[in-house]
C-alpha positions in Angstrom: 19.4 15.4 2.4 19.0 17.2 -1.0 16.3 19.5 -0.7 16.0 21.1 -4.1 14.8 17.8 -6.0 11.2 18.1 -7.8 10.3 15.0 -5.6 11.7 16.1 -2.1 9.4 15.3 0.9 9.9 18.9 2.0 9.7 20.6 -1.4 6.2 18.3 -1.8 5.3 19.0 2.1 5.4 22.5 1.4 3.6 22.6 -1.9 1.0 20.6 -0.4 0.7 22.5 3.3 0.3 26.1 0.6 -3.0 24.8 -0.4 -6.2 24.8 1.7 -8.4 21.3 2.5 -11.4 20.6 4.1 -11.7 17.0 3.2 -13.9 14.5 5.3 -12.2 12.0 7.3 -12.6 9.7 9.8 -11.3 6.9 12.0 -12.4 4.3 10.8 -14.2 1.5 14.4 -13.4 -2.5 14.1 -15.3 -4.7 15.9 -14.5 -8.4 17.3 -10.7 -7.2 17.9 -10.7 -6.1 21.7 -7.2 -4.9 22.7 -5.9 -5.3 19.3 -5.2 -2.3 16.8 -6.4 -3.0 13.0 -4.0 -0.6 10.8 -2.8 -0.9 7.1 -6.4 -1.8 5.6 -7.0 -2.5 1.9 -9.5 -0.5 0.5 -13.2 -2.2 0.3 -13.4 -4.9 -2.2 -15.9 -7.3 -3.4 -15.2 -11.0 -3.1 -17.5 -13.7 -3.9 -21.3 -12.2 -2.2 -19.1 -9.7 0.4 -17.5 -6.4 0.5 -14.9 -6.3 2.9 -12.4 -4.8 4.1 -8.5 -6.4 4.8 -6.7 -5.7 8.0 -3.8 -5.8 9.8 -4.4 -6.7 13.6 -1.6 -6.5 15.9 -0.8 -5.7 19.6 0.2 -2.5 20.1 3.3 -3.5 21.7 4.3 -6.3 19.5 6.4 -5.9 16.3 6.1 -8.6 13.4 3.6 -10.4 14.8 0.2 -9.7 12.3 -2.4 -11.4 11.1 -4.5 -10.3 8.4 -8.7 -10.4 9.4 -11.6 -9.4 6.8 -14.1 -6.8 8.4 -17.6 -6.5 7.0 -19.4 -3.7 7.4 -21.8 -2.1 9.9 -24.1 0.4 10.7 -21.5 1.4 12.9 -17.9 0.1 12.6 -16.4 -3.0 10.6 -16.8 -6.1 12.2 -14.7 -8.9 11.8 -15.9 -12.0 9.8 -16.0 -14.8 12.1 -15.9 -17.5 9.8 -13.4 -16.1 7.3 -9.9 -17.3 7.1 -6.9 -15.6 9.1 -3.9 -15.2 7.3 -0.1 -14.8 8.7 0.3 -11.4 6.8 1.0 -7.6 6.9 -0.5 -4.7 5.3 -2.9 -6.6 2.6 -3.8 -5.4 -0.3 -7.0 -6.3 -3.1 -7.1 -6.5 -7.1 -9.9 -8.2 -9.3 -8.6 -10.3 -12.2 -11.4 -11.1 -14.6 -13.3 -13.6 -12.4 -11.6 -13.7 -9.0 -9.7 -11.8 -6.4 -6.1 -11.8 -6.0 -4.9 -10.7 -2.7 -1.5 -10.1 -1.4 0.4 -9.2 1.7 3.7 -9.6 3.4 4.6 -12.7 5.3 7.4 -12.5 7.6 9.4 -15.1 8.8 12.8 -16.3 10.1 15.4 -17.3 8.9 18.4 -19.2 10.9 21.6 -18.3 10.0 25.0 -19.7 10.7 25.2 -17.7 14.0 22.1 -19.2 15.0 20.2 -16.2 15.6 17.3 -15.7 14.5 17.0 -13.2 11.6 13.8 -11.7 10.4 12.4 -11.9 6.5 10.3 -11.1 4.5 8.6 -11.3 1.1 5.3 -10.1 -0.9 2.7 -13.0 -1.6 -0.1 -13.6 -3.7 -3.4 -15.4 -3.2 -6.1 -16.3 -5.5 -10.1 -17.3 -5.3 -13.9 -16.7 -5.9 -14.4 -16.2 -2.0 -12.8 -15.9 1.1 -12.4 -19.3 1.9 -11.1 -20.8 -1.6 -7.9 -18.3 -1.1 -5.0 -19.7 -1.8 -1.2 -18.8 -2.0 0.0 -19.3 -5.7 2.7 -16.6 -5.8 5.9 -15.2 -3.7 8.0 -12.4 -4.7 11.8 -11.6 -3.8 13.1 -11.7 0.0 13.2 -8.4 1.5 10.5 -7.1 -1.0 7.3 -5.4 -0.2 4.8 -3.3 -1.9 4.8 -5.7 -5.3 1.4 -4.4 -6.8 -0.4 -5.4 -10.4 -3.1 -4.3 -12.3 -4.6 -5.9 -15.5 -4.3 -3.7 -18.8 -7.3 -3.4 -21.5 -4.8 -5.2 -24.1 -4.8 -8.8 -21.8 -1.6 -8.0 -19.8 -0.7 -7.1 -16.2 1.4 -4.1 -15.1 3.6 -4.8 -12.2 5.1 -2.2 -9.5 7.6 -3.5 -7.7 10.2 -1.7 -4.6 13.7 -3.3 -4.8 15.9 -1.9 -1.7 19.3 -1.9 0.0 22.5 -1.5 -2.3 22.1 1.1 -5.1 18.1 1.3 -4.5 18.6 2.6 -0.7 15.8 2.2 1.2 13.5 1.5 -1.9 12.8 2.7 -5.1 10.0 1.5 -7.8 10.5 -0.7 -11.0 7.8 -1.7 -13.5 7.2 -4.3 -15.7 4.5 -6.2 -17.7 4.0 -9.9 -17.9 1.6 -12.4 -19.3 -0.6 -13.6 -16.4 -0.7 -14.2 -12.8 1.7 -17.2 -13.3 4.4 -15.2 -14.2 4.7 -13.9 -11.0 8.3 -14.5 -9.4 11.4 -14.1 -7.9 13.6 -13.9 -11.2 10.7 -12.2 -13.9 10.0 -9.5 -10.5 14.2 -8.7 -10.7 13.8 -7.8 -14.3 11.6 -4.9 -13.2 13.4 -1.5 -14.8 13.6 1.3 -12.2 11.6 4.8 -12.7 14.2 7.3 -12.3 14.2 10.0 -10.1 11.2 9.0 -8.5 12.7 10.3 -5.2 15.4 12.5 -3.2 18.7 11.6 -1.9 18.2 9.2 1.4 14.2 9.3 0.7 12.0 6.0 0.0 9.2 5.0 -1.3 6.0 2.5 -2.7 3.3 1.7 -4.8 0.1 0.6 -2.8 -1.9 0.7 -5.8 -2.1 0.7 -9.6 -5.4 2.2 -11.7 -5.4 2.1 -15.7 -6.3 5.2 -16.9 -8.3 5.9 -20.3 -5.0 7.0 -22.0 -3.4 3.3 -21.3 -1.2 5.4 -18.8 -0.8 3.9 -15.2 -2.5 5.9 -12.3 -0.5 5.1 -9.2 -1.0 5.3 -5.3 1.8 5.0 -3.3 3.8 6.4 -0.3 6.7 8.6 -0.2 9.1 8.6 3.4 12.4 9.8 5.0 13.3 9.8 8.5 14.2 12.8 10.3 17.6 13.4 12.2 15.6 12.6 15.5 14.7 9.0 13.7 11.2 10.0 13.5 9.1 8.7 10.3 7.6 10.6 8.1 4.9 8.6 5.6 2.5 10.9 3.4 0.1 9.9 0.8 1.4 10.3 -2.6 0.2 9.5 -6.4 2.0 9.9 -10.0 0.9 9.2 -13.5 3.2 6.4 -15.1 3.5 5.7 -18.9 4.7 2.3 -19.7 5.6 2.8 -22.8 8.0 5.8 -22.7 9.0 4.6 -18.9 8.9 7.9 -17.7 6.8 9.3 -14.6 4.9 12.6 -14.1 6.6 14.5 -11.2 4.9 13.4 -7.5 1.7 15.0 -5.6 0.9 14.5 -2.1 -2.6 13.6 -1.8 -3.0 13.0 2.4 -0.7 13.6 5.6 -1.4 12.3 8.7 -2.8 15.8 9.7 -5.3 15.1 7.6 -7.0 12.5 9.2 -8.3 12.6 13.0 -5.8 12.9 15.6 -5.6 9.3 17.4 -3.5 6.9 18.7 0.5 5.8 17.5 2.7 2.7 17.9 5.7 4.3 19.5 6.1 8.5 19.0 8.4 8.1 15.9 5.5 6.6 14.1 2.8 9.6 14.7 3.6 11.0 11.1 2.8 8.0 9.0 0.0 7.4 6.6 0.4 3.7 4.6 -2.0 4.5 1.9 -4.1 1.0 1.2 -6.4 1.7 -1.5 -8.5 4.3 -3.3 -12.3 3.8 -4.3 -12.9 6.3 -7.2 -16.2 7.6 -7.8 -18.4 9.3 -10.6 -18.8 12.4 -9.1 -14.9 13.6 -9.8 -14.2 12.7 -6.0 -12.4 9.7 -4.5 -12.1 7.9 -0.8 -8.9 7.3 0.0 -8.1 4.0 2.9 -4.9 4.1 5.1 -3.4 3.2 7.7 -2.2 5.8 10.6 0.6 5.7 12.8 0.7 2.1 12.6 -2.0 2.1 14.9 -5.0 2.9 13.4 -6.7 3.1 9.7 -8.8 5.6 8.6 -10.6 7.3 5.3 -10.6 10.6 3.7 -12.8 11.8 0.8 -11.0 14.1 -1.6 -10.7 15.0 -5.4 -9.7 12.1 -7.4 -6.5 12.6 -8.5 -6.6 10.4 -11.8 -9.6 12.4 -12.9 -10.0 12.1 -16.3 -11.8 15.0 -18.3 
């Protein structure tokens, strides 16, 4: 593993452990679940008259087999919205488009192959609507891609993130692109996405969760940075970068959250303890954002720390 690139896990784990934090966090409680974990959340959004929350709900010993729930809030935990849909998806994720919602996810499924066994896929999809229960699926990406994430720009077109992997791209890497509208969203216009370079290290991977415009037209972007040690433990931290679109080149990569961080809690298997799946980021006025993950794939929580796209 190179260890003297700019972006290097451990050259960015060290950085980041030099500094001292004393950020709030918490666990965050989900109610109307028993016996199920709820772990790579969105971040609260607003859809239709509710702000909710999107969640992955699995069995803790069960492996691509999630639904994605909504969870209202509480005085005291998030509690699962009865009547709201259920959708066949991992690790959901929230974006407003002028007057509705679009939400996405991964759906997994499987795929029978000429030795007839059963091989597992997946994909990133989009749905649309005004409310919960007017969602509905418009858009797929390519197979074997997750983290596909947009954001409207100020001058009437979306930026795109996407995470190509295997071949040349390794475990993933990040493209971007722009298109038109929502429409415009598939298999052969996501391909087309150009690669950042350099975003990370030799035999390291990584995603964007989430895109914010920033006053300067640049892209503010939340995403996750990982490698896996030589005892095949995971490591997943918190990380963000500036992007500008127009000279295609990224500002080098910050850490903003490790699993330390956060509350110590529960995992899905010991390899997973060092994993934060960043979902979403709520900014506020007061220079400070709230940052929504998931933990150790068994578990999501929130942490309140300086915004990182603060703009002076």
């Amino acid at each position: 593993m190179e260890q003297n690139h700019t972006n290097c896990c451990l050259n960015l784990l060290e950085e980041f452990n030099s500094k001292e934090f004393s950020y709030e966090s918490e666990i965050l409680e989900f109610a109307g679940i028993e016996n199920l974990d709820v772990y790579n959340i969105s971040h609260p959004f607003k859809i239709g008259n509710k702000t909710v929350i999107a969640g992955r709900v699995e069995k803790r010993n069960e492996w691509a087999k999630s639904n994605v729930f909504f969870f209202e809030k509480t005085s005291y935990s998030w509690k699962v919205i009865e009547d709201a849909p259920v959708l066949n998806l991992e690790d959901a994720f929230a974006t407003s488009l002028t007057d509705e919602t679009i939400l996405g996810g991964v759906e997994v499924y499987t795929i029978n192959n000429k030795f007839n066994s059963n091989e597992i896929g997946y994909r990133t999809v989009f749905y649309r609507g005004n409310d919960l229960n007017s969602l509905e699926k418009f858009a797929c990406g390519p197979d074997r891609m997750k983290d596909i994430r947009i954001v409207p720009l100020s001058n009437g077109k979306i930026s795109v993130c996407t995470r190509p992997q295997g071949g040349v791209h390794g475990r993933g890497q990040i493209g971007s692109l722009e298109i038109h509208r929502v429409e415009e969203i598939n298999e052969e216009n996501i391909l087309k996405a150009k690669i950042i370079d350099e975003l990370f290290a030799f035999g390291q991977w990584g995603g964007a969760n989430e895109l914010h415009v920033l006053k300067d037209g640049k892209i503010g972007v939340l995403g996750h940075i990982a490698y896996e040690d030589e005892n095949y433990n995971k490591h997943y931290y918190a990380m963000t970068f500036v992007y500008d679109p127009i000279t295609h080149e990224a500002s080098p990569i910050k850490l903003l959250a490790t699993r330390k961080n956060f509350p110590k809690g529960y995992a899905k298997m010991p390899q997973l303890e060092d994993v934060v799946f960043p979902g979403g980021l709520v900014r506020h006025k007061n220079g400070y954002a709230t940052l929504y993950a998931g933990l150790s794939d068994a578990q999501a929580g929130c942490i309140t720390l300086p915004d990182p796209f603060q703009e002076l």
